[in-house]
C-alpha positions, -999 to +999 in steps of 0.1 A: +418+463-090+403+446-059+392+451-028+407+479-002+431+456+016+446+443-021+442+480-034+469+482-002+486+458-006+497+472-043+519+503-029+549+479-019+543+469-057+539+501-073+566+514-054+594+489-066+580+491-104+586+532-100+617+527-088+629+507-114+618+529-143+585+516-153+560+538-161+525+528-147+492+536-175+457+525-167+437+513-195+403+513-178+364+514-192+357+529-160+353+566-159+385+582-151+368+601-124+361+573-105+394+553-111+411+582-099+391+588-068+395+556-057+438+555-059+437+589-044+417+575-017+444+544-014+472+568-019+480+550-051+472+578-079+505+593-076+520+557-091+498+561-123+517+586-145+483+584-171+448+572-169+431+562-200+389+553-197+362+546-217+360+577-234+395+571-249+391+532-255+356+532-275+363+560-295+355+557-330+388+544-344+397+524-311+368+502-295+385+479-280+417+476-252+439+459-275+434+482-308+442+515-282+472+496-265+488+491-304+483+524-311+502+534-278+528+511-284+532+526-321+530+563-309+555+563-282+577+533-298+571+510-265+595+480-269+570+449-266+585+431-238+581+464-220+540+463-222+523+440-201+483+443-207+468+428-164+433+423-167+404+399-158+382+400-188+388+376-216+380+400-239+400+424-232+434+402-233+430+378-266+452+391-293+465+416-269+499+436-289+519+425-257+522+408-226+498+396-210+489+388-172+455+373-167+438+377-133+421+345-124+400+351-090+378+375-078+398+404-056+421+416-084+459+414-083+471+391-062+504+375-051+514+351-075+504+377-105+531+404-086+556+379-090+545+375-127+548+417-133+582+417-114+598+390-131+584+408-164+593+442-158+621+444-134+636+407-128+667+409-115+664+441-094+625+443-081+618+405-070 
């Protein structure tokens, strides 16, 4: 996610996609523990309505990011411009089942990527 000032700079973001209705799910092969520590700590958990880690993603029928985000998509019939995969590992984003916003620099999320989640998931009302 980055470093503490881009983890703060992410509320004015968060906030506008929670206004707007989208719902917020971190697909993370961290350890839920930690990821949750650390947007507690940058009064950011309360955005994420579900944390997902490692132990969900390499389970024995998942493995990887994009086989658990198609079964999410399937089990809670998420309309596909709706799902926007944001990650920095290659792996993780070819043949994602949706959207996908690829971070390019060290640091994490930065501005010209929150202009790419707004104009995908709220363009008209969150930009």
């Amino acid at each position: 996610m980055g470093s503490q000032t881009r983890l703060q700079r992410l509320r004015p973001l968060f906030e506008d996609l929670k206004r707007n209705g989208v719902i917020l799910i971190v697909v993370s092969l961290n350890f839920r523990n930690a990821i949750e520590k650390i947007l507690f700590k940058h009064g950011l958990l309360f955005f994420s309505s579900r944390i997902y880690d490692r132990n969900d993603v390499w389970r024995k029928d998942v493995l990887t990011k994009q086989v658990f985000i198609k079964l999410f998509i399937d089990k809670y019939k998420v309309h596909l411009s709706r799902c926007v995969l944001v990650d920095d590992q290659r792996s993780n984003i070819e043949n994602a089942p949706c959207r996908v916003i690829k971070i390019k620099y060290a640091g994490g999320i930065r501005k010209e990527n929150d202009f790419q989640i707004r104009d995908i998931l709220c363009p008209k009302s969150c930009l």
